[in-house]
N, C-alpha and C positions, 0 to 999 in steps of 0.2 A: 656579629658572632663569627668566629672561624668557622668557615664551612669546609665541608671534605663534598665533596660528589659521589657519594657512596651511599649503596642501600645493601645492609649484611643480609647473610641469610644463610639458614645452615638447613642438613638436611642431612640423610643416612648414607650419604654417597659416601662420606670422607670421618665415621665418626671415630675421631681422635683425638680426643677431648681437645685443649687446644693450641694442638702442634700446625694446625693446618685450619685456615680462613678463607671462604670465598666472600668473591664480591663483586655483586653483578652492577652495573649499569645502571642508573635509572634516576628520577627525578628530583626523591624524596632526600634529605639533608640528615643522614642519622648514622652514628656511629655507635655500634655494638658494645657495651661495656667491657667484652675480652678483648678488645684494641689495646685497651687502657691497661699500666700497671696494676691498680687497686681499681676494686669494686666501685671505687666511688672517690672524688676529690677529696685531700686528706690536706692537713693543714702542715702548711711548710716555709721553708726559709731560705732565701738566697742569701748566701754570704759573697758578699765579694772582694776583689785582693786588696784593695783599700781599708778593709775594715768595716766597711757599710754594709748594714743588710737589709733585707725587705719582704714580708710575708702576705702569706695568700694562701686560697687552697689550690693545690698546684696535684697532678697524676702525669704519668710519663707515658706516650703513645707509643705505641709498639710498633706499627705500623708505621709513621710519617717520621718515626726517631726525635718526636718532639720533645722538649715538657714544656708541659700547658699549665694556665695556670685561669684562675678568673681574677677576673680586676671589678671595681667595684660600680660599674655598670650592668655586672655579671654577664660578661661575655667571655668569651673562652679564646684564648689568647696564646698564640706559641713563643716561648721568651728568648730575648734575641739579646746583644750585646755580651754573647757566651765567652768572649775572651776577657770579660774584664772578672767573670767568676772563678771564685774561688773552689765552692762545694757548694752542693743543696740539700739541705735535710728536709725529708717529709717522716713525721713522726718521728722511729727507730733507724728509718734506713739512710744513706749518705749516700748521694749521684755524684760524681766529678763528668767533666767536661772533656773526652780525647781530641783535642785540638786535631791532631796530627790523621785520625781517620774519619775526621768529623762522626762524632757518634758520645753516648754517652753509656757510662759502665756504672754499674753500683756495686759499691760497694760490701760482700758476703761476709769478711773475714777480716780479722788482725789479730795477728800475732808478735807483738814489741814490733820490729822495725821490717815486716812481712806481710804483705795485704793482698787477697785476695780479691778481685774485683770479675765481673760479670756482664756482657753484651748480650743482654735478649733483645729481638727484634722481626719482625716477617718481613719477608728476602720474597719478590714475586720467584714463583716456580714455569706455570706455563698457564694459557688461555685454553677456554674449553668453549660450546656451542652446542646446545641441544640437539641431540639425534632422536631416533625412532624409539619409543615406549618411554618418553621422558627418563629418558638416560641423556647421559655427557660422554663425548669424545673429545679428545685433544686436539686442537688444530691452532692455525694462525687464526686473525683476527681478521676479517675481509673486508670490512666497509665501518669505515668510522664514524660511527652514530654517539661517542661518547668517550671518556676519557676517566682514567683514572690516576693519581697521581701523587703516586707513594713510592718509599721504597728507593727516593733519587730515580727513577724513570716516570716515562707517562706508558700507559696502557692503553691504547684504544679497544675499543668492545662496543658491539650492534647490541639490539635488546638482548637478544637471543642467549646471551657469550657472557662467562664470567670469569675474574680472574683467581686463581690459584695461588696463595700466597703462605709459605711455609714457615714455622719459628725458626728460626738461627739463635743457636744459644753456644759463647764462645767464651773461653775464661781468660784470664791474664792477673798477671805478680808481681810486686815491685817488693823487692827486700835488699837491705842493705846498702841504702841510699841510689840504688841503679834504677834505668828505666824500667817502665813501663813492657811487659816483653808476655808473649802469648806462653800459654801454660802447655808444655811439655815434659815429656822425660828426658829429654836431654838436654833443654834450659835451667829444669831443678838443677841437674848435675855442674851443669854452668854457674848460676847461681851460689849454689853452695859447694862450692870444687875439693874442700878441705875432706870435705863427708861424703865423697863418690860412693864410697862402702857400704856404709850405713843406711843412705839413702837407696840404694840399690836393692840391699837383702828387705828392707821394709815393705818397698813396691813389689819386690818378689811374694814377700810374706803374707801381706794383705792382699795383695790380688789386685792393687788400684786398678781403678777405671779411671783415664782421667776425662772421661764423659759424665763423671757423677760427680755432685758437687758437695757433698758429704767427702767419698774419698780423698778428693784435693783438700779440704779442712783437714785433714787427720794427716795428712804426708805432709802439706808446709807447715801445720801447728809442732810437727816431730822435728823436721827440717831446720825451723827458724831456733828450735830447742837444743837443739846442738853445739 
């Protein structure tokens, strides 16, 4: 069974629902269900560039930037030969593969030949260490009693010490046969150069945030409508 060396653990230090993840050190082999995309392994399918596909129930780790899937020994397995995929559907929703930042996006939006796509993931922040009245202070990590190992680093952490691991949530567009390109105001403009105007008095008009992911649905569905 894929193991991680993690034992979660939450507590009212940090309660933000969940933006923000510790994890401390220790023996036990158990990962949190808010690691994971979905509540629970959902049934899905790799398609790959050949034409061949192959199903399983498969959820996407937030943490390790995996997708896992189980195989029919039901072990929990992270899927690997990502360059010969095409796309993954689990259920409704559609993963592609970013080659080029090693990571995986899903798929939020399309609109005709404009797609919105989406990077959630926990990004470590900093280590922490029990201080006086069972409080946490920030410090380095002193004596390496254990490891953790997400995120593309290793963490080391003594019993004591846990890590700090925040969501990173990043967007990106692909319209009009171009790349793949992170989601800006000044990329829309790029993107769509014919319609500087339009697109401008819209984002004015509406107030986007392009931290919300509602308002990027409503600016490139108008955008691509153009």
């Amino acid at each position: 069974m894929l193991c991680c060396v993690l034992s979660l653990f939450c507590s009212n230090l940090f309660a933000q629902g969940d933006d923000r993840l510790k994890i401390k050190s220790g023996g036990e082999e158990e990962v949190a269900a808010r690691v994971y995309r979905y509540p629970d392994f959902k049934e899905g399918k790799v398609h790959f560039r050949n034409g061949a596909f192959g199903s399983s129930r498969m959820n996407f780790n937030l943490l390790l930037g995996e997708m896992h899937f189980i195989d029919r020994r039901r072990d929990t397995l992270a899927l690997t030969g990502l360059d010969k995929v095409n796309f993954i559907a689990i259920e409704a929703d559609t993963f592609y593969y970013d080659a080029l930042n090693d990571e995986f996006l899903e798929q939020v939006a399309s609109y005709g030949n404009a797609v919105l796509m989406v990077s959630k993931k926990y990004k470590y922040s900093s280590t922490h260490k029990s201080a006086a009245y069972g409080q946490y202070s920030a410090t380095q990590a002193s004596t390496s009693l254990n490891n953790i190992q997400a995120d593309g680093r290793t963490v080391d952490l003594s019993p004591d010490q846990y890590a700090l691991y925040v969501k990173s949530v990043k967007y990106f567009m692909k319209a009009n046969g171009g790349d793949l390109i992170p989601v800006t105001k000044g990329n829309f403009l790029k993107v769509f150069p014919n319609h500087k105007n339009a697109i401008q008095n819209f984002i004015k008009t509406h107030k986007t945030d392009f931290d919300k992911e509602e308002d990027l649905k409503q600016l490139l569905s108008f955008s691509s409508g153009l």
